[in-house]
VEXKOL-697840 format. One record per atom (N, C-alpha, C, O): residue in one letter; x, y, z. Coordinates in steps of 0.1 Angstrom, whole numbers, padded with zeros to 4 digits, always signed. Each point is the difference from the previous one (the first is absolute). Layout:
<pts>
AXYZ...
</pts>
This chain:
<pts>
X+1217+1311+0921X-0008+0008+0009X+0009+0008+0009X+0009-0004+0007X-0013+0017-0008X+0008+0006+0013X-0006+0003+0012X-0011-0005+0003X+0017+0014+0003X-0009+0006+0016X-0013+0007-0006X-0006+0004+0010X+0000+0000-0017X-0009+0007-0004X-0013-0010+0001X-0010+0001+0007X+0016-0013-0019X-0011-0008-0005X-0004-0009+0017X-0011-0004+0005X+0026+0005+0000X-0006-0011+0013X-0007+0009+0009X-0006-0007+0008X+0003+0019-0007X-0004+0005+0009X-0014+0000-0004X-0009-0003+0008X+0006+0008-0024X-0013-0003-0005X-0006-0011+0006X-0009+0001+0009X+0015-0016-0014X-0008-0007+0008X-0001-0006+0012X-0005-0010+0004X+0012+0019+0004X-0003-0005+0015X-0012+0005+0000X-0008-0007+0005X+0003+0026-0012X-0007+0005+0005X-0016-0009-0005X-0011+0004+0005X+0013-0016-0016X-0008+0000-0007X-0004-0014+0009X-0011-0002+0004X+0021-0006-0002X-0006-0011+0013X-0006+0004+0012X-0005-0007+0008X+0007+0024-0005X-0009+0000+0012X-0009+0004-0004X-0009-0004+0008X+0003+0013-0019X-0014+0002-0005X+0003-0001-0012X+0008+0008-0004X-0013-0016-0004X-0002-0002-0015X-0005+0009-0002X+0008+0009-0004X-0020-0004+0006X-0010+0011-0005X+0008+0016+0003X-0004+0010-0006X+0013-0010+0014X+0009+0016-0001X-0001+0007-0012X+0002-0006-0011X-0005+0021+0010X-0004+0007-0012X+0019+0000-0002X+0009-0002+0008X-0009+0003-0018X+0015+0003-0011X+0006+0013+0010X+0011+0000+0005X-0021+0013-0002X+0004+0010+0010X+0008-0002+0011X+0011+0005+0003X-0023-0015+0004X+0005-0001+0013X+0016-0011-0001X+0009+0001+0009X-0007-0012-0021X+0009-0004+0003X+0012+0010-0006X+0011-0003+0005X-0011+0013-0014X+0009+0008-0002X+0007+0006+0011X+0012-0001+0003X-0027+0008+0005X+0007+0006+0012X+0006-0006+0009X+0007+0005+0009X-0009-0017-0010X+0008-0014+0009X+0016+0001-0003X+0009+0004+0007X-0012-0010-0021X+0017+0000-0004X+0006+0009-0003X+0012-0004-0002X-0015+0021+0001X+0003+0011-0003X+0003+0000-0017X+0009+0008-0005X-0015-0015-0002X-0002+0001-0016X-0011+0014-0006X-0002+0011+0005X+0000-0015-0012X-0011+0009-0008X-0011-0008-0002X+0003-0012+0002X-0014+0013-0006X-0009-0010-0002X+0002-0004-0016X-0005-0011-0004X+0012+0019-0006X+0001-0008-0014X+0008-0011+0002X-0002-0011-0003X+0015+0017+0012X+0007-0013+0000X-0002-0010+0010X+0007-0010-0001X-0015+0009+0010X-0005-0008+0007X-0009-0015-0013X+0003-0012-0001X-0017+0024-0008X-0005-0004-0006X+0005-0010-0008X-0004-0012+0000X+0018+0020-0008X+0008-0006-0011X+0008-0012+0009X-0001-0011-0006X+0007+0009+0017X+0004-0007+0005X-0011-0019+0004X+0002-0011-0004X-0010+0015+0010X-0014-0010+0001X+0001-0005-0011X+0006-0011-0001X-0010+0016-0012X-0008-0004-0014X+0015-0009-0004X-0002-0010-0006X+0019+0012+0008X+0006-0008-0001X+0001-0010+0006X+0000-0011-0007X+0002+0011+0020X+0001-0014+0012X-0012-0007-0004X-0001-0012+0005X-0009+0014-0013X-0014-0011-0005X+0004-0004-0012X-0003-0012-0003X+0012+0021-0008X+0003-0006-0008X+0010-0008+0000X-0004-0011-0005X+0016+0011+0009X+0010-0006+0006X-0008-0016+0009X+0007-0010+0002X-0017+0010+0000X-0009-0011+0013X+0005-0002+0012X-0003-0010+0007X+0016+0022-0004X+0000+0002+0016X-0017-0002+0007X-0006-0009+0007X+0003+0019-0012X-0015+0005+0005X-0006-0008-0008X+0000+0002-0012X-0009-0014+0019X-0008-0008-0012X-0011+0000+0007X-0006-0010-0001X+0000+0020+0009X-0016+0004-0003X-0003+0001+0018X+0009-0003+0008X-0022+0007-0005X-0005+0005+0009X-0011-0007+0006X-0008-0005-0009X+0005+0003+0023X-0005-0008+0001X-0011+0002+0014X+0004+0005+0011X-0017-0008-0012X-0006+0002+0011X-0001-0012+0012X-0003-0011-0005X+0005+0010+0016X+0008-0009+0010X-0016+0002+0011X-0003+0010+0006X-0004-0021-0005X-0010-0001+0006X+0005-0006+0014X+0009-0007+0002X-0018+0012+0009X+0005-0006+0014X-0005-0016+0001X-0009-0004-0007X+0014-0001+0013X-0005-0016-0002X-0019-0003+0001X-0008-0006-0008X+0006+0015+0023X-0012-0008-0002X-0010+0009-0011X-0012-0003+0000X+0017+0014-0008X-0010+0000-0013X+0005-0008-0015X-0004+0001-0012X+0011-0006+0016X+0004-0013-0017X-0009-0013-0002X-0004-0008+0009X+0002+0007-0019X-0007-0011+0001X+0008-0011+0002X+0012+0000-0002X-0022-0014+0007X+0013-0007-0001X+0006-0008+0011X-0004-0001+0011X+0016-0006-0016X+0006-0001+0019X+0014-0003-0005X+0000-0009-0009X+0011+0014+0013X+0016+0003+0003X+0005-0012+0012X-0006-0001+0010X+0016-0008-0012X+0002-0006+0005X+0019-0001+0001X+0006+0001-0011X+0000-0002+0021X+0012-0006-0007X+0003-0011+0008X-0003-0001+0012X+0010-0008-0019X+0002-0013+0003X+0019-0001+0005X+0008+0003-0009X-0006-0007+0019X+0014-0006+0000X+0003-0013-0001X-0005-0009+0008X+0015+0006-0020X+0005-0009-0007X+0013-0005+0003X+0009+0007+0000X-0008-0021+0003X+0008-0009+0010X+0003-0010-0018X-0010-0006-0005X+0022+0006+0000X-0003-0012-0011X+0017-0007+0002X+0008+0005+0008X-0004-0013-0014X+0010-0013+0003X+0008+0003-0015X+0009-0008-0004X-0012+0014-0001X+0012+0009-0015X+0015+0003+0008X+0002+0003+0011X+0006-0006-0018X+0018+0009+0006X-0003+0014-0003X+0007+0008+0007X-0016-0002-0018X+0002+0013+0000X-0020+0005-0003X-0008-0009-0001X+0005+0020+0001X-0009+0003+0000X-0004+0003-0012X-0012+0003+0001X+0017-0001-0011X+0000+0003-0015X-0008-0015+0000X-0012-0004-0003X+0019-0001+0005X-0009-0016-0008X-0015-0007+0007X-0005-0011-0002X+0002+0023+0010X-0017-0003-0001X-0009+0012-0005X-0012-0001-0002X+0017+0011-0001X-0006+0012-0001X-0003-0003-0015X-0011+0005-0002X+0016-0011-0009X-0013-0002-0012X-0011-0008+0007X-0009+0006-0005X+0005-0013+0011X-0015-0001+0010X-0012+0014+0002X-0012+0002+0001X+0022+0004+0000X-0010+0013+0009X+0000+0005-0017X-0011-0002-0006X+0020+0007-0001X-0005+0007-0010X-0012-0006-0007X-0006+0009-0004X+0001-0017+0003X-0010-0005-0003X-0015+0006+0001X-0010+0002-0007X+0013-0001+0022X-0016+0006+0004X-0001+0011-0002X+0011+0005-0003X-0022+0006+0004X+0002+0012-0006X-0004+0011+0011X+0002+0012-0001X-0008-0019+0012X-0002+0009+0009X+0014+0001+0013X+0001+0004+0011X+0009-0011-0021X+0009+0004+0013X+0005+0016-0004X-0001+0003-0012X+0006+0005+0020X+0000+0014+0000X+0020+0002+0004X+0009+0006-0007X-0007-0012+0019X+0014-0001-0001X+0005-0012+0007X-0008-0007+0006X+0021+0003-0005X+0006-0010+0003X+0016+0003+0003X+0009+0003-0007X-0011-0005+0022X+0016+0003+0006X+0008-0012+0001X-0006-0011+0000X+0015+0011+0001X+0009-0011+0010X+0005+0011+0011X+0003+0012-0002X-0004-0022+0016X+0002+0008+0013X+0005-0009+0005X-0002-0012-0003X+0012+0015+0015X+0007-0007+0011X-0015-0003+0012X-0012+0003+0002X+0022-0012+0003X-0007-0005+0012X-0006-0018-0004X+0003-0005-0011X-0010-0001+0020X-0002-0013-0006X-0006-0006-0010X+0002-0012-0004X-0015+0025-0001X-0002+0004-0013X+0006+0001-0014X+0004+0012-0002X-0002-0019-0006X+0006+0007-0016X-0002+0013-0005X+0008+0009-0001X-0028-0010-0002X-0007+0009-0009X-0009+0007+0006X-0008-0007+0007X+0007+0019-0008X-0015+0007+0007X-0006+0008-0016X+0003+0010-0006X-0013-0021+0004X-0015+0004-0015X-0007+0009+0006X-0005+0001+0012X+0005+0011-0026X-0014+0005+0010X-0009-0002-0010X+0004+0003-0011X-0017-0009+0012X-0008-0005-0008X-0014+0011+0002X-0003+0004+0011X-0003+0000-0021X-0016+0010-0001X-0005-0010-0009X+0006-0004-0010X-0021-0001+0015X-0008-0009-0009X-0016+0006+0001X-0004+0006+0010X-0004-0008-0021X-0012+0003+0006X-0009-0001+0011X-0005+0009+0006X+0004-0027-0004X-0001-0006+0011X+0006-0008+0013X+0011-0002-0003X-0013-0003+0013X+0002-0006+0009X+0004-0019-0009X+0010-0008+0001X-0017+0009-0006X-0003-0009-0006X+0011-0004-0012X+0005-0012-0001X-0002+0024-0006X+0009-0003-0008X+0020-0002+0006X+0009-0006-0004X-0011+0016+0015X+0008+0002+0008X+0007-0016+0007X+0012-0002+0003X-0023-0006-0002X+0003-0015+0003X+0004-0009-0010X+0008-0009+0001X-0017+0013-0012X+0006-0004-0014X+0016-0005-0004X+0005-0010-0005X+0000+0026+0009X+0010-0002-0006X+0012+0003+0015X+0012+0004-0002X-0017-0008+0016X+0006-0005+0006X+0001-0021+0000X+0008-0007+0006X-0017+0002-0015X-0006-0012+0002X+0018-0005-0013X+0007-0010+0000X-0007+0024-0008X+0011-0006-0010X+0007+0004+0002X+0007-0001-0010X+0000+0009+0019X+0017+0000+0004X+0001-0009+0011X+0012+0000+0005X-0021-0009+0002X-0003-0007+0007X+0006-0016-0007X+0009-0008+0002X-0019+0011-0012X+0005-0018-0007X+0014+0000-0013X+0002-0006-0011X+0003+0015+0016X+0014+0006-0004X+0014-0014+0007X+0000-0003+0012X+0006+0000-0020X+0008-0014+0009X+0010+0008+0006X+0000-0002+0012X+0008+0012-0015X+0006+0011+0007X+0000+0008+0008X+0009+0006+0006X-0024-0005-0004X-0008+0011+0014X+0002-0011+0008X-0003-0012-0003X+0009+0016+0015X-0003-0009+0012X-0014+0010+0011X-0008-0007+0006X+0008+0020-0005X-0008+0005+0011X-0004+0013-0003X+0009+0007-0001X-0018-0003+0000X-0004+0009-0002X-0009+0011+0012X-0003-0008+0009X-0001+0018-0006X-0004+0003+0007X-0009+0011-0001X+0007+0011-0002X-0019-0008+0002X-0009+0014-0006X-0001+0006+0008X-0003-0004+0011X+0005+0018-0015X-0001+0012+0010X-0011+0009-0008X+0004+0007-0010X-0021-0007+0015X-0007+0007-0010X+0003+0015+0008X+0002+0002+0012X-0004+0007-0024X+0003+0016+0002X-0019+0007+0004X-0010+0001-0007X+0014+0002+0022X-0016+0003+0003X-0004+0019+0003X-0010+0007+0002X+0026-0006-0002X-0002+0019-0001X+0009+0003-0004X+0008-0009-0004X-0004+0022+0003X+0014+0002-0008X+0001+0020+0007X-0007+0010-0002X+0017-0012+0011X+0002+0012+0005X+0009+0017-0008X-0002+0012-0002X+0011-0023+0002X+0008+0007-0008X+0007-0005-0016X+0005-0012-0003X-0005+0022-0005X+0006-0003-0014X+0007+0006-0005X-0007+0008-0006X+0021-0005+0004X+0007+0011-0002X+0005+0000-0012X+0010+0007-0002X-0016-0014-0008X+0005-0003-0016X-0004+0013-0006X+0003+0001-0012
</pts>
């Protein structure tokens, strides 16, 4: 990738939907090679696809993330646990008295307890803590 392609997609994280034009005239290309440039970064799967990003309170659903306190020497050796479930979305390790911050999206409230009920009866989770997501201001992905 050079300065070209990276500049393409800065322009493409801040509006996906940008006409080929307007990002030409961004990066000072042409729009074929703009065109020709895109259609490689997707083949390549730099660029693996486009995405519409709903504000929280129109998703269905409910978003939660949980911080994760567990008694492991390293954090690798509880995280096949989480791959398991399918609604986890991402999974950090972070400083502070915390290990792990899950961010979990489930259909329900309900399910959301679910599968707090089994990192719960986890012999390695010592504490967990839910933080449900009730607006969402800013998203800069």
């Amino acid at each position: 990738m050079d300065k070209f392609d990276r500049a393409i997609i800065a322009e493409l994280k801040k509006n996906a939907r940008a006409s080929v034009s307007a990002i030409a005239e961004s990066v000072n290309l042409s729009r074929s090679s703009v065109s020709e440039r895109i259609k490689k970064l997707e083949q390549k799967k730099i660029i693996r696809g486009y995405q519409v990003l709903l504000t929280e309170s129109q998703k269905e659903g409910v978003s939660v993330y949980f911080e994760v306190k567990h008694r492991c020497a390293r954090c690798s050796e509880v995280i096949p646990h989480f791959r398991d479930i399918p609604e986890i979305i991402t999974c950090h390790g972070i400083s502070g008295e915390m290990d792990l911050m899950v961010h979990v999206k489930a259909d329900s409230m309900r399910r959301i307890h679910e599968i707090r009920e089994t990192l719960d009866g986890l012999d390695d989770i010592v504490k967990i803590r839910t933080h449900v997501v009730m607006s969402e201001w800013i998203d800069n992905r």
